[in-house]
C-alpha positions as a Python dict, from the first residue, in 0.01 Angstrom:
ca = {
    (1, 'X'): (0, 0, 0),
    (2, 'X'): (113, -227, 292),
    (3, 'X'): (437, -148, 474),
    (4, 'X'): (668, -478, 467),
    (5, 'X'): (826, -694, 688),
    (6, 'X'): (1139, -946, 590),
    (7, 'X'): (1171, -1240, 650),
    (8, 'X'): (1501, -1404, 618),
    (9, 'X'): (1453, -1781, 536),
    (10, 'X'): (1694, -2098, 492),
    (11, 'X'): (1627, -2471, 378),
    (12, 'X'): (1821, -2768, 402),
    (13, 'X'): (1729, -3019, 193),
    (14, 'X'): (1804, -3389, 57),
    (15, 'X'): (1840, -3295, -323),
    (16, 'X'): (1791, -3040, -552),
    (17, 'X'): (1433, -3025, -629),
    (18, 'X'): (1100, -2988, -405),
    (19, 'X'): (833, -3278, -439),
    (20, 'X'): (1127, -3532, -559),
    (21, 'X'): (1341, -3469, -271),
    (22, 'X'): (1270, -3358, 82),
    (23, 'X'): (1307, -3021, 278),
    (24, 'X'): (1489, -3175, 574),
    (25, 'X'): (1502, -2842, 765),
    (26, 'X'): (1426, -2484, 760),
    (27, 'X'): (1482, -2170, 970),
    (28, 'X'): (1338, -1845, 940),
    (29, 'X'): (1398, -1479, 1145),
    (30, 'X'): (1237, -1141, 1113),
    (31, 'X'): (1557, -949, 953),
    (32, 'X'): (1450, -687, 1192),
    (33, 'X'): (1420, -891, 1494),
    (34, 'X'): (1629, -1191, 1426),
    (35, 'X'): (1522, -1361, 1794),
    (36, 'X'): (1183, -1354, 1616),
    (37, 'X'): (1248, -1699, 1476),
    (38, 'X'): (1122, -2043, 1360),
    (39, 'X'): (1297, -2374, 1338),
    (40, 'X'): (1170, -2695, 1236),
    (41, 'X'): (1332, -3024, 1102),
    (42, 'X'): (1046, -3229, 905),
    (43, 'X'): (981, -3586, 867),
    (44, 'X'): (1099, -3620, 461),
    (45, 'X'): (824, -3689, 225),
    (46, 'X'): (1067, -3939, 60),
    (47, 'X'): (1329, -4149, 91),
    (48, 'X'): (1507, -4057, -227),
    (49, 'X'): (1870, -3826, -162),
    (50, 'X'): (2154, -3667, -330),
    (51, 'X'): (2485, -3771, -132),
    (52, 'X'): (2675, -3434, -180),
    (53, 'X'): (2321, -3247, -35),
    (54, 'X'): (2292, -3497, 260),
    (55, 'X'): (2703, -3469, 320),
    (56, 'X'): (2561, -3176, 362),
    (57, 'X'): (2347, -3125, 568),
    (58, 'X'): (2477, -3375, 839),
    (59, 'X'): (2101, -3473, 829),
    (60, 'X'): (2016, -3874, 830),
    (61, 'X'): (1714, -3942, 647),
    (62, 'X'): (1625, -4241, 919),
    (63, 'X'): (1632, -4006, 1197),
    (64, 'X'): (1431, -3782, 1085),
    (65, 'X'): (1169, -4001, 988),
    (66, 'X'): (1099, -4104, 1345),
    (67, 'X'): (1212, -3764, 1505),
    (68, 'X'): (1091, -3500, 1259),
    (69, 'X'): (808, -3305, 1267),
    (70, 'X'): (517, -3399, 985),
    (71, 'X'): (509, -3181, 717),
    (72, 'X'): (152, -3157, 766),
    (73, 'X'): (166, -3028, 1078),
    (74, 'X'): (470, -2835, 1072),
    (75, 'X'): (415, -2618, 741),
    (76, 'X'): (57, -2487, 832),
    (77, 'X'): (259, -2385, 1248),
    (78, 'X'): (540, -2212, 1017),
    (79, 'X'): (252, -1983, 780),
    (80, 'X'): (24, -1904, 1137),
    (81, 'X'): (419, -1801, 1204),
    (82, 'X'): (466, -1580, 946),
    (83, 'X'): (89, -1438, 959),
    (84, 'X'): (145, -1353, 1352),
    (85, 'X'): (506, -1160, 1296),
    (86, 'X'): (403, -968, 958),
    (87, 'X'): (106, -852, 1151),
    (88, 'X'): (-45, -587, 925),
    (89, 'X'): (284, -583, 702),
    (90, 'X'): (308, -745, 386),
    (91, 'X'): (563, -1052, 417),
    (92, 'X'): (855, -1052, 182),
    (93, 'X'): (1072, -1394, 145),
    (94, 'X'): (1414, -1263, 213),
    (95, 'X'): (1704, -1573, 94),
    (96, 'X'): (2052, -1597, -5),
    (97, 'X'): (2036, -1715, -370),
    (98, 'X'): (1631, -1733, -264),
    (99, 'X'): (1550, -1945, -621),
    (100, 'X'): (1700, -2267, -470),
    (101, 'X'): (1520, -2210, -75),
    (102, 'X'): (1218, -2019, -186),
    (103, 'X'): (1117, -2327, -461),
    (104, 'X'): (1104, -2581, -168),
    (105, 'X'): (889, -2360, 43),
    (106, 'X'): (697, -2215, -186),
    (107, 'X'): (598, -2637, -276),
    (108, 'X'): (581, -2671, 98),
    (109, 'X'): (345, -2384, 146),
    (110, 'X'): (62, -2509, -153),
    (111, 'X'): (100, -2889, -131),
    (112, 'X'): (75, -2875, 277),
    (113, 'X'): (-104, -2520, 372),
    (114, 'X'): (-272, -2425, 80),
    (115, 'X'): (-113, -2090, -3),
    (116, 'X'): (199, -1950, 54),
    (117, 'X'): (185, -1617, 271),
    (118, 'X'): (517, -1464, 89),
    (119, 'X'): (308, -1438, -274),
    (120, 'X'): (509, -1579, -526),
    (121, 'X'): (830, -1386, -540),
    (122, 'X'): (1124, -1273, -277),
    (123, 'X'): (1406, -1106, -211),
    (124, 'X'): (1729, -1243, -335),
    (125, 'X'): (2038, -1126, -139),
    (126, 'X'): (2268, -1210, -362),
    (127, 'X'): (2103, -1047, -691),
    (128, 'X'): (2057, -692, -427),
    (129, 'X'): (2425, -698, -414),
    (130, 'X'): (2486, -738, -778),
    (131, 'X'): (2272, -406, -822),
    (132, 'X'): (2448, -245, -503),
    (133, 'X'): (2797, -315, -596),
    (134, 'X'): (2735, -350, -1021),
    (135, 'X'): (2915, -660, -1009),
    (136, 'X'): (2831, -1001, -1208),
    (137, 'X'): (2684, -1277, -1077),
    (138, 'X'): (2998, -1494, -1019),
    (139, 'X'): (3129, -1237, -821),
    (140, 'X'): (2823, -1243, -518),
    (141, 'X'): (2922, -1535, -346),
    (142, 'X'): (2878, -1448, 53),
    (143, 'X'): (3281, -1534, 55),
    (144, 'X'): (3333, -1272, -171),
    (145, 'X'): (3116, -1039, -8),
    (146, 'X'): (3318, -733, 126),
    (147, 'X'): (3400, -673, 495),
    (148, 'X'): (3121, -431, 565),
    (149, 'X'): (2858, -729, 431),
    (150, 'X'): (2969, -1025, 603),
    (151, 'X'): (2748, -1157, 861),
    (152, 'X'): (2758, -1153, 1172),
    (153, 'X'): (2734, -1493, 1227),
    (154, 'X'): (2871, -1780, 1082),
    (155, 'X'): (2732, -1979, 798),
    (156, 'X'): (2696, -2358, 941),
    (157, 'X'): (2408, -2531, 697),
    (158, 'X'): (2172, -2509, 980),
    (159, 'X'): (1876, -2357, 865),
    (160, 'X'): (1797, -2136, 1126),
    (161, 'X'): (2179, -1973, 1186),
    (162, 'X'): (2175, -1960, 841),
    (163, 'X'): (1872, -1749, 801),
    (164, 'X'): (1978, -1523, 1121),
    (165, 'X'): (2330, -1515, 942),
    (166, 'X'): (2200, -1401, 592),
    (167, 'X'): (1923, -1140, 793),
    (168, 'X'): (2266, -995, 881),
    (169, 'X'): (2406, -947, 533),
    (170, 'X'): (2040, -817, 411),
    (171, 'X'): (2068, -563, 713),
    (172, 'X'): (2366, -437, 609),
    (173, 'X'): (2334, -375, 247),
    (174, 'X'): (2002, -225, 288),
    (175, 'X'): (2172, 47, 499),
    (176, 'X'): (2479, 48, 230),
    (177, 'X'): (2135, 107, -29),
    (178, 'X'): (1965, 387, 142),
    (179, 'X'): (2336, 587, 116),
    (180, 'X'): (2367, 533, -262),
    (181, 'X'): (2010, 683, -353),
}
């Protein structure tokens, strides 16, 4: 059996479903290493948006067209990413509430790369705290996370603080873990 690696991951995005609605940005750290990173705002694959996502964001859908990268180029750079840092280790998605992030880049991954190096299942921070603390799912918002959990760095919706930010929390509670067992 493979040892594992993390991978915390975070998406912005212009609605709330992949293929429909573009992944405007994502960030990714090693939880271990979180200056082992990735960043990358895309070009969006449509023009089609939810206001309340883009308010957002701060993201305009214009810009990114001309500045982003292309998916196509981008996507295939982030899994070469993730196959260089897991090295021998298996690579584990690691997201805060990881069903909404890990859908868009789990679409990302087959439609522009062929396969997605995480497998098809993650890590879901907020679910590990509802087993570590036996409290419902209402109650593992990351503003109701206790003292000892909250990250170290702000939350901002950019994808890549974001994903060193929940790293953080994942850090924490897997330490907080190893002292219940």
């Amino acid at each position: 059996m493979k040892r594992e690696r993390y991978f915390s991951v975070d998406i912005e995005s212009s609605g709330p479903i992949p293929g429909k609605y573009s992944m405007l940005s994502l960030g990714a750290c090693a939880v271990d290493a979180p200056d082992v990173s990735y960043y990358v705002e895309l070009q969006p694959i449509s023009m089609e948006f939810d206001k309340e996502a883009m308010a957002v964001t701060g993201f305009d859908l214009g810009h990114l067209q001309k500045n982003g990268e292309r998916p196509s180029i981008a996507i295939p750079k982030f899994c070469d990413w993730i196959d260089v840092h897991a090295g021998s280790h298996k690579p584990v998605f690691v997201g805060f509430n990881a069903c909404y992030d890990w859908q868009f880049v789990n679409w990302y991954f087959v439609t522009f790369c062929g396969r997605n190096p995480f497998g098809f299942g993650g890590v879901d921070i907020k679910s590990f705290f509802m087993g570590l603390a036996g409290c419902h799912w209402h109650e593992s918002t990351s503003s109701q996370l206790p003292v000892e959990f909250q990250p170290d760095t702000p939350q901002t919706h950019n994808a890549l603080e974001d994903a060193k930010a929940q790293a953080s929390i994942f850090r924490k509670m897997k330490i907080a873990a190893k002292t219940v067992r």
